[in-house]
C-alpha positions in Angstrom: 6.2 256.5 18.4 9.3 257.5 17.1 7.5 260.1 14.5 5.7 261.1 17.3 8.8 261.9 19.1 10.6 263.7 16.1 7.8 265.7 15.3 6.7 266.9 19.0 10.6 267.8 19.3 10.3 269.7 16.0 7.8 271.8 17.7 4.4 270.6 16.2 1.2 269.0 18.4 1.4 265.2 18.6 -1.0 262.9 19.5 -0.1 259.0 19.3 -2.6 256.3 19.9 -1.8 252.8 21.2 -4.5 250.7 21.2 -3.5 248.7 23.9 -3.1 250.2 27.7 0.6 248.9 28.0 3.5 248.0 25.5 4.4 244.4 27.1 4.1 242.0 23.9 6.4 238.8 23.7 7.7 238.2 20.4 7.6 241.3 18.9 10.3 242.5 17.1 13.3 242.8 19.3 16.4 244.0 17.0 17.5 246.8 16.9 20.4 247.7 14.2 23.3 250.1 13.6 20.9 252.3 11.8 18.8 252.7 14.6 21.6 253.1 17.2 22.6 256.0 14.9 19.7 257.7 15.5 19.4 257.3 18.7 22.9 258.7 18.6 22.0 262.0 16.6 19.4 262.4 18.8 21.6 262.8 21.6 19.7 259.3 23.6 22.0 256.3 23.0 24.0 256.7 26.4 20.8 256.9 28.2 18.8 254.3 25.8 21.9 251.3 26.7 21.3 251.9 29.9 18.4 249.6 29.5 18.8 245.5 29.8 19.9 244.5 26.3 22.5 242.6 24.8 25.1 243.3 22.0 25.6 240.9 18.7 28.9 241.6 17.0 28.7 239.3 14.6 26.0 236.8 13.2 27.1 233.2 12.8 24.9 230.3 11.4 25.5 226.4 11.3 24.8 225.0 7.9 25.1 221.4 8.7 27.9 220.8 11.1 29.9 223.9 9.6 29.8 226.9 11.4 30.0 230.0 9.4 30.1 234.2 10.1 27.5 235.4 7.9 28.3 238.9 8.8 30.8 240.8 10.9 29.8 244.3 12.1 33.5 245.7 13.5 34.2 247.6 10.1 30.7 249.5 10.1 31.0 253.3 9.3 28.5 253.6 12.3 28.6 254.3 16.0 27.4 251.4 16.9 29.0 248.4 15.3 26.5 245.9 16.8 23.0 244.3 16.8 21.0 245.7 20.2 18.6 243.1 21.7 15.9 244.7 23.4 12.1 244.3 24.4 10.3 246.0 22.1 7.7 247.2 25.1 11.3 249.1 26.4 11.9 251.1 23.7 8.8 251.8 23.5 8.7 253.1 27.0 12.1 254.6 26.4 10.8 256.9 22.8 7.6 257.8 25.3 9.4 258.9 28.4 11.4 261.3 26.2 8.8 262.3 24.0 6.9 263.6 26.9 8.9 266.1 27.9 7.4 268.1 25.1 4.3 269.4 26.6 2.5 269.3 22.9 2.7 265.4 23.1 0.1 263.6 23.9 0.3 259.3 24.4 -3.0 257.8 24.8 -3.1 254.4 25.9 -6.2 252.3 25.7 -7.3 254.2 22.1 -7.8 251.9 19.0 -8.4 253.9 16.1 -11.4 252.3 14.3 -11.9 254.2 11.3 -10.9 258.2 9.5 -12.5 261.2 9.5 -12.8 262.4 6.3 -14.3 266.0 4.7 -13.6 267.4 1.2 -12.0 264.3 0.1 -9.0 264.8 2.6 -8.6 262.5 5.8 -9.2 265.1 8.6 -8.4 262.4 11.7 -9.5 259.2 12.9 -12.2 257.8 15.4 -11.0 255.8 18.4 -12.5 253.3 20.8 -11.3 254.3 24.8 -11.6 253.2 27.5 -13.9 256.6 28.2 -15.8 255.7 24.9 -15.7 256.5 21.1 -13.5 259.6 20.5 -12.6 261.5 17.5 -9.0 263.0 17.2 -9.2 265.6 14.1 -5.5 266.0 12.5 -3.7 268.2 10.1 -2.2 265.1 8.9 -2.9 261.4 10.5 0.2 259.0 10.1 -0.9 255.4 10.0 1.8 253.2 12.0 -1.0 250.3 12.5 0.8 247.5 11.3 0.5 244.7 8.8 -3.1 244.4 9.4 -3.1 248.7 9.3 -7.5 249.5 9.6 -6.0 252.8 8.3 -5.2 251.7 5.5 -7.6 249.2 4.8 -10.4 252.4 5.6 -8.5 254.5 3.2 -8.6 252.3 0.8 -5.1 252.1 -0.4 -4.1 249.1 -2.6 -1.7 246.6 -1.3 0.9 244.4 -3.6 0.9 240.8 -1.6 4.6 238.9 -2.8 3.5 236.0 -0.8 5.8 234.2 1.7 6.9 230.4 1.4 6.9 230.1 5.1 5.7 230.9 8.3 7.5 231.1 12.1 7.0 229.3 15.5 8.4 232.0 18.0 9.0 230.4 21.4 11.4 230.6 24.8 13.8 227.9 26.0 15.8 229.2 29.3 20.1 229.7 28.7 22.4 228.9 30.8 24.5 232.0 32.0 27.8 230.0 30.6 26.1 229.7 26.8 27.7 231.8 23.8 26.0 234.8 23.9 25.8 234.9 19.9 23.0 234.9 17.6 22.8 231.7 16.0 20.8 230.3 13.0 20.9 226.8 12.9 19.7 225.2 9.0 19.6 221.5 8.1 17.6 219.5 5.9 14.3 220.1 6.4 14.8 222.5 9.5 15.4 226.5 10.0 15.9 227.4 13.4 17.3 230.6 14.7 18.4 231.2 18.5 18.6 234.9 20.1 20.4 235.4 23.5 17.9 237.3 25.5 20.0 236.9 28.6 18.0 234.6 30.8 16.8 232.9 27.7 17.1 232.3 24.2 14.2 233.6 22.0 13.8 231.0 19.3 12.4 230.6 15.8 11.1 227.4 13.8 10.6 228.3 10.8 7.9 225.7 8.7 6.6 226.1 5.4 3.8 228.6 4.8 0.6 226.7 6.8 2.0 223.9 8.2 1.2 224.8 11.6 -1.8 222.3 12.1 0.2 220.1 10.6 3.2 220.5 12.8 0.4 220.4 16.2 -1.4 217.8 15.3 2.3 215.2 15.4 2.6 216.2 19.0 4.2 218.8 21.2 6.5 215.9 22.2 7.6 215.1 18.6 8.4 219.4 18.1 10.4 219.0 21.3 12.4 216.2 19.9 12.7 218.1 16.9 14.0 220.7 18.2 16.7 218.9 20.2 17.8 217.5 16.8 18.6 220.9 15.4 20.1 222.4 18.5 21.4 219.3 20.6 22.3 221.5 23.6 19.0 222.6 24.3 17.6 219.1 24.5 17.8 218.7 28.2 15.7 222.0 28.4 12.9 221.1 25.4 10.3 220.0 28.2 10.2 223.6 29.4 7.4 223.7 26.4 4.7 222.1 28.2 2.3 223.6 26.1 1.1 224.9 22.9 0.4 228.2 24.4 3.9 228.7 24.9 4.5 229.1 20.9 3.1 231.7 19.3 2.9 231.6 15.4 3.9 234.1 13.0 1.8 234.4 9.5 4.7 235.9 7.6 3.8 238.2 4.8 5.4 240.3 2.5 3.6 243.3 0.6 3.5 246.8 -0.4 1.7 249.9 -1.1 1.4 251.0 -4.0 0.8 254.4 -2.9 1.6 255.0 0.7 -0.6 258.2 1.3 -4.0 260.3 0.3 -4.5 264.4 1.1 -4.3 264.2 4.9 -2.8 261.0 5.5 0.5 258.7 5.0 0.8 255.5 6.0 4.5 254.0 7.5 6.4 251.5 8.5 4.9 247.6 8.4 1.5 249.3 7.4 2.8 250.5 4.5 5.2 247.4 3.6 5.2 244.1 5.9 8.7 242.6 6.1 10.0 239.5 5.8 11.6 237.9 9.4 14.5 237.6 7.6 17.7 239.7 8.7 15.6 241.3 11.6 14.8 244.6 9.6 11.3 245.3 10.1 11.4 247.9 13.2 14.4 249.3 11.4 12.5 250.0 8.6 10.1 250.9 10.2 12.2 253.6 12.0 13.8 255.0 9.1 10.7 255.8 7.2 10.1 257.5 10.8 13.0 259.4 10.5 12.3 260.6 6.8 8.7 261.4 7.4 10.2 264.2 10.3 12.7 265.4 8.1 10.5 265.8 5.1 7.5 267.2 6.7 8.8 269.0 10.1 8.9 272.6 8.9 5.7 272.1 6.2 3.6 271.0 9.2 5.0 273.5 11.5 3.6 276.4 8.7 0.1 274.6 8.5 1.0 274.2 5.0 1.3 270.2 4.5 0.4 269.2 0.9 0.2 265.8 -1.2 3.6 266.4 -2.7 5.0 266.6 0.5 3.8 263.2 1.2 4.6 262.2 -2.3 8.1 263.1 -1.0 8.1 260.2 2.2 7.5 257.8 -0.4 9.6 258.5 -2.9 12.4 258.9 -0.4 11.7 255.3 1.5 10.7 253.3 -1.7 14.0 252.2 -3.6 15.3 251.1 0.0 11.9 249.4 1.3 11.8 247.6 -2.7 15.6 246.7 -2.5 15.1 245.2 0.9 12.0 242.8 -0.1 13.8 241.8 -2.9 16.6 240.1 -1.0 14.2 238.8 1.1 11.9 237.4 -1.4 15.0 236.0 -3.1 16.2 234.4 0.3 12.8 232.6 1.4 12.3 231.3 -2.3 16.1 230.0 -3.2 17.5 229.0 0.0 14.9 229.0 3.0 12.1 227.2 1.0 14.6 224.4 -0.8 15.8 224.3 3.2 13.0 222.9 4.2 12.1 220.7 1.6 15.5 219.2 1.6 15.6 215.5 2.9 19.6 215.0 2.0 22.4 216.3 4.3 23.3 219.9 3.1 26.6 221.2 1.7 28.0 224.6 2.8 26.9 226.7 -0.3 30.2 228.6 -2.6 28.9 232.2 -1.3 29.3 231.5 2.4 32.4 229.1 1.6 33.6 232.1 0.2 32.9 234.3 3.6 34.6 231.9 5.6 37.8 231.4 3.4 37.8 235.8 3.5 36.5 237.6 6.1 36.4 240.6 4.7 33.4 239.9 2.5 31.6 239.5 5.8 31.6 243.2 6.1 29.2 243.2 2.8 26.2 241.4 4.5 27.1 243.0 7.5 26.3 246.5 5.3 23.2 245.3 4.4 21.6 244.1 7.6 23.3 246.8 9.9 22.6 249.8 7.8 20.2 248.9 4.8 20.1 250.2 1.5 19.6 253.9 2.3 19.9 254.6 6.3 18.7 257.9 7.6 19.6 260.6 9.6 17.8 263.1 11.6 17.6 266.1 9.8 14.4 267.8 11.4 15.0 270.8 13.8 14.4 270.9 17.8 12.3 274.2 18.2 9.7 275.6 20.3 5.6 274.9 19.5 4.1 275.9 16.8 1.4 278.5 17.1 -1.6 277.2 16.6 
């Protein structure tokens, strides 16, 4: 949606598919970063875009134990925004497609699923798409697979993916707050147990993290033995646990992280969690996903506006997003394997590690992590133009 947006804006005929007919999806991912914020800045949107229900996290803060430490502190960004946004995915959404339509050469169509590519002289030349009108074929200069970790585009294009593996896997669930609760984003890790509360307001969107396929495992003890679980880790939610009533109510999360090795063919480039699924950790997914968004438009604004869109061009998206998209699995990978994984296979009380010893004892070191999650390793700005159509 968001390359959608830049490119209709830099003059060029859009058309986005959404395989679904609406945007409302619970548990999707809901955080959007400094980075992001700053884009929506450049583009002139943020006033309007916090005018939507969200809240703000300054500053993330995690319980190791019975310590409590800041992990990161966002006041010293070099940003606009020097907080987390929590918002519904299905509002930004809304939000990029409300603005993206008052370009007249963008065209949203709900309903479509793109099934598999059109293809001619060994370039992709569009994709075929289910409606709810029938089977349709939408022909493209260039297509831009956004399909997500299980991308058909790029399974059809047959592009090779790198699979790092993933130690565990995520319980995503609701458990109502009380309007007097810290509004803070809290990650709550004992032995044996990883569970991570965000304030959405009128509730706090949760995440129990097991190891990889333990869910049937998990089920088959009991939802009433996951309740009481839960109200071990975070004791003030235990009077509020029996709001689960059902398994229905969590959803799981198979978390994977891979790669492309090449992100693109002559006609095509694939973006965003179709082109490298993200960890959970650090919430950077959609704000990867967003950057690579931003550098597509910049790159390949004025070469698709001449008709004149080559492989090196798209070369150029993936050379540009790589080193950040690599640097960012990394520490993830790292994460899960040295500290979430021993986490949860721990059955003695934990001791506050020396690194976040060290961020509690000096606060300024909280600004590093703070870099890292807020920004990433190479954040973006919007560098394509704002012009009239291109003649086509």
């Amino acid at each position: 949606m968001m390359a959608g947006f830049l490119l209709a804006r830099a003059g060029i005929e859009v058309v986005v598919l959404e395989k679904h007919w609406d945007f409302l999806r619970d548990f999707r991912g809901d955080t959007v970063h400094p980075s992001t914020l700053e884009v929506m800045h450049e583009l002139g949107l943020l006033e309007d875009f916090l005018q939507r229900p969200h809240q703000k996290i300054e500053r993330l803060r995690g319980v190791i134990g019975d310590t409590t430490v800041t992990i990161a502190d966002f006041a010293h960004l070099p940003a606009t925004c020097r907080y987390i946004v929590l918002m519904p995915q299905w509002d930004f959404l809304d939000f990029l497609a409300d603005n993206a339509r008052q370009y007249p050469h963008f065209k949203l169509l709900m309903d479509a699923e793109a099934t598999d590519l059109l293809t001619g002289d060994d370039k992709v030349t569009g994709v075929k798409a289910t409606t709810a009108d029938g089977l349709v074929e939408v022909h493209a200069e260039l297509t831009i697979g956004a399909d997500g970790r299980g991308s058909r585009v790029r399974d059809r294009a047959g592009l090779r993916v790198e699979d790092f593996g993933a130690p565990i896997d995520v319980f995503w669930l609701r458990i109502s707050r009380k309007p007097d609760e810290e509004a803070a984003a809290l990650g709550r890790i004992r032995a044996g147990h990883v569970f991570v509360m965000l304030d959405r307001g009128s509730y706090w969107q949760c995440a129990y993290v097991i190891p990889k396929g333990a869910s049937e495992s998990v089920k088959s003890r009991g939802l009433e033995a996951f309740r009481q679980s839960i109200a071990r880790i975070a004791p003030e939610l235990a009077d509020r646990v029996h709001e689960l009533h059902d398994w229905d109510q969590v959803k799981l999360l198979t978390v994977k992280v891979d790669r492309l090795e090449q992100w693109h063919r002559v006609g095509l480039l694939v973006i965003g969690d179709a082109a490298h699924a993200m960890s959970p950790i650090g919430g950077v997914g959609i704000n990867l996903a967003i950057q690579d968004a931003v550098a597509a438009a910049n790159i390949l604004a004025d070469a698709l506006y001449e008709h004149r869109v080559g492989l090196e061009d798209l070369a150029a998206v993936q050379k540009r997003r790589a080193l950040p998209t690599r640097m960012t699995q990394s520490l993830q990978l790292a994460l899960q394997e040295r500290v979430i994984k021993r986490v949860l296979h721990a059955n003695q009380p934990l001791q506050l590690p020396f690194t976040l010893k060290l961020l509690n004892r000096f606060p300024i070191l909280q600004r590093i992590p703070a870099r890292l999650v807020g920004l990433g390793f190479r954040p973006e700005h919007v560098r394509s133009p704002a012009r009239e159509p291109s003649k086509q």
